[in-house]
N, C-alpha and C positions, 0 to 999 in steps of 0.2 A: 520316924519313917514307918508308914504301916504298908505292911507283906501282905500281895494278895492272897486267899483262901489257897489257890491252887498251888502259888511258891511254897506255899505252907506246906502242902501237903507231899510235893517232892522233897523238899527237906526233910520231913519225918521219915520219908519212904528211905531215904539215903543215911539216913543213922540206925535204922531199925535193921536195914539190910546190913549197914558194916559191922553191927553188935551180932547177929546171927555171924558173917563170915569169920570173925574173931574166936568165935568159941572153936568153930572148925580148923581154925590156923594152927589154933593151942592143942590138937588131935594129931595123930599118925595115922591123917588122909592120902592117899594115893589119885593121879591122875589118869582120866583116861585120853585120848584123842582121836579129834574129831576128823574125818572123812580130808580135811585139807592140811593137816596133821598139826593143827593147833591142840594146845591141851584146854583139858575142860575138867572142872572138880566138883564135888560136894558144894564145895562155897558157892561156885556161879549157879546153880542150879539155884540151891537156897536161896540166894539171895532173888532172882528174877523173882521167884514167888514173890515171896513179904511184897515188891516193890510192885509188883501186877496187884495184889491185894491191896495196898493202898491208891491206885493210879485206875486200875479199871472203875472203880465209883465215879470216876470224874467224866467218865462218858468219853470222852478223847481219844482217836486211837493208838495205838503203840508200835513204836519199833523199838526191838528187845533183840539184841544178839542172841539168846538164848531158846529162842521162842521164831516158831514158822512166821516170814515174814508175808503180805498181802500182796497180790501180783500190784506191780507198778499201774495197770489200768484201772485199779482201784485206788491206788494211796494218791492217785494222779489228782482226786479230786478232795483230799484232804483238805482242808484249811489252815488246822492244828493236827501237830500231833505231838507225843511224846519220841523222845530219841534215849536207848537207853543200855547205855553198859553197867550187869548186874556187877561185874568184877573184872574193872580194867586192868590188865597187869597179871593176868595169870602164871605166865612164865614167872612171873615175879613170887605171886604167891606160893607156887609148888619149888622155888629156891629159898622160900622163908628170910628172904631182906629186908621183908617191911613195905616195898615200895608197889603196893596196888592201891587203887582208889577203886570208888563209887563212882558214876558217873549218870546226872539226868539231865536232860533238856529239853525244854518244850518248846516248841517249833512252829514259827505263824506261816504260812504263804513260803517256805523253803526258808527263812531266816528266824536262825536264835535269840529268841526273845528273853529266855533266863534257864540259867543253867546252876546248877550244884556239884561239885565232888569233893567227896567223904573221902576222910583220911581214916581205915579203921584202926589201925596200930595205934596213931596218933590222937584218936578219939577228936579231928577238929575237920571243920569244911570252912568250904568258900563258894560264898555265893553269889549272883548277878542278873544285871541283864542292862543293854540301854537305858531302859525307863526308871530304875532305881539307881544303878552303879554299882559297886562291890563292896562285900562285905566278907566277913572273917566270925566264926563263932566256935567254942568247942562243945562237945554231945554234951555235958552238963551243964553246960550254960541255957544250952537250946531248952533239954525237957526240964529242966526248973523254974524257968523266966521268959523261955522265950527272947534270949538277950543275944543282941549282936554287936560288934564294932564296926564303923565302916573301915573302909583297907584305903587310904589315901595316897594317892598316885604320887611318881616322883618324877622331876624332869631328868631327863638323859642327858649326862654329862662327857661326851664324848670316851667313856669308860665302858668297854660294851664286855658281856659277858654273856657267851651261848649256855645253852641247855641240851643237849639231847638224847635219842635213847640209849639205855640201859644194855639194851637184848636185842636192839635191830643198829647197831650201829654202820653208817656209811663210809664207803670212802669220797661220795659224794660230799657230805659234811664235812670232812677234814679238807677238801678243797675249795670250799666255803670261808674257811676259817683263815687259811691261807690267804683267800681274797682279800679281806676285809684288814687282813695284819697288811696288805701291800699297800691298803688305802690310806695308811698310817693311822688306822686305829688300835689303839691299845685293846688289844683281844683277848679274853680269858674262856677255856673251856671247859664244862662239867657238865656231867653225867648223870641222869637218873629214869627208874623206870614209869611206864604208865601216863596217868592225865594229871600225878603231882607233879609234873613241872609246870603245869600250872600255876602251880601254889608259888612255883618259885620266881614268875613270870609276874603274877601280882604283886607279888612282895619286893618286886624290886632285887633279888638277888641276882636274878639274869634279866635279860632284857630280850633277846631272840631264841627262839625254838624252829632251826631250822630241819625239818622234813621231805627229804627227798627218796623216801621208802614208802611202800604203801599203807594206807590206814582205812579204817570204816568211819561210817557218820559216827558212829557212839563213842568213839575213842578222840573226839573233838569238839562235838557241838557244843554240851556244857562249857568248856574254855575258850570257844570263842564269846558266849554268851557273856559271861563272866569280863573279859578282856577289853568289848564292845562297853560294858558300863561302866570302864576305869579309863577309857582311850584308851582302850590297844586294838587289839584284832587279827583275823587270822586270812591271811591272804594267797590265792594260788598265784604259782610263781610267775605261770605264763601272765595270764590276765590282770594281775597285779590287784584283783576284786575278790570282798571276801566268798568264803566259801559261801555254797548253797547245800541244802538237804533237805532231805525225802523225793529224793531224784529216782530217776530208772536206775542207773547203778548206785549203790550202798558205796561204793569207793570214794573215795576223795584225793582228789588229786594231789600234788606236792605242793608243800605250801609255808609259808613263814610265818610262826605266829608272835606279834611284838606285843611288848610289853604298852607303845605309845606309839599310835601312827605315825608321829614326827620322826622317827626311824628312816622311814620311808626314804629322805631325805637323805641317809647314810648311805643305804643299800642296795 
């Protein structure tokens, strides 16, 4: 399998940025908070750089949580762009659990065409998109060989096991869960924070990520991108179609993201 130049170059940007947030993790940094009272640190900052320094060469433009976004009457005529959380999981990060990611994706016409997120604790990512499929590597795998495995999909065995978050938990979700146990499917539930339940969406550990609290583009495009080139996908709940981005609003609606559109069929 040969990786375009520019998947190339988000994947670097996304180890280079979790090797920089790591040194910060292993420090007694403090958070500040931002105007809508999310927290914000050293790491997100940091990292936005490194990952603006390798992505602005590419000429493409960006959406960056971290960084002033372009009035919609301009990104309206984007083509590409990038989608970018420097440090998904901050809540996560300033509780020091481990469970933040990296997060990029590059974005054709409003659809995810490939995505990445970096595990930095874990030193591993997972990467994607339609036209390649999915793949799995760790940071020393990557800068010494440039080596990846692909992530091979598994079929759903009537065995379903959700995912959700950490630090936005619903009670929406828990009546989810309840549905699906009344459907007489064997239901199992876990917990984690950030865009690595991704990781656990790929790998077959859980199969649905259901989302009924709000989210931004960055905190999903990567995972659906990813999702899309293993057969899964991330779908809004109304319209049952997957997401879009680089919209007028940066929000994204409520939405399920499966591990295997054959889901679809359960849910």
């Amino acid at each position: 399998m040969v990786i375009q130049p520019l998947f190339i170059t988000a994947i670097n940007a996304a180890i280079q940025a979790s090797i920089e947030i790591n040194k910060i993790y292993e420090t007694q940094f403090e958070a500040q908070f931002k105007t809508d009272g999310s927290p914000v640190t050293l790491a997100d900052i940091a990292s936005s750089k490194i990952i603006l320094k390798w992505l602005i060469p590419t000429s493409i433009p960006i959406i960056d949580e971290e960084q002033v976004h372009a009035p919609f009457a301009e990104r309206r005529y984007w083509e590409y762009c990038w989608c970018v959380d420097p440090l998904d999981g901050t809540k996560e990060f300033v509780k020091k659990n481990g469970e933040f990611a990296v997060n990029i994706a590059l974005i054709h016409q409003g659809a995810p065409v490939f995505g990445v997120i970096a595990s930095p604790v874990e030193r591993t990512l997972i990467f994607g998109g339609a036209s390649i499929g999915g793949f799995t590597s760790t940071f020393k795998a990557w800068e010494t060989s440039c080596d990846f495995q692909p992530i091979q999909p598994q079929p759903f065995k009537k065995e379903l096991t959700l995912i959700a978050s950490a630090s936005h938990h619903t009670f929406s979700v828990l009546q989810y869960v309840e549905k699906l146990s009344k459907n007489h499917l064997n239901t199992q539930f876990i917990q984690k924070g950030s865009s690595l339940k991704f990781f656990e969406l790929t790998h077959n550990i859980a199969q649905i990520y259901p989302r009924f609290a709000p989210t931004m583009e960055w905190d999903v495009a990567a995972g659906q991108a990813i999702l899309e080139g293993m057969g899964g996908g991330v779908f809004d709940v109304e319209t049952k179609t997957p997401l879009s981005y680089n919209k007028e609003s940066l929000l994204n609606p409520h939405f399920l993201a499966l591990s295997d559109v054959s889901l679809t069929t359960w849910i």
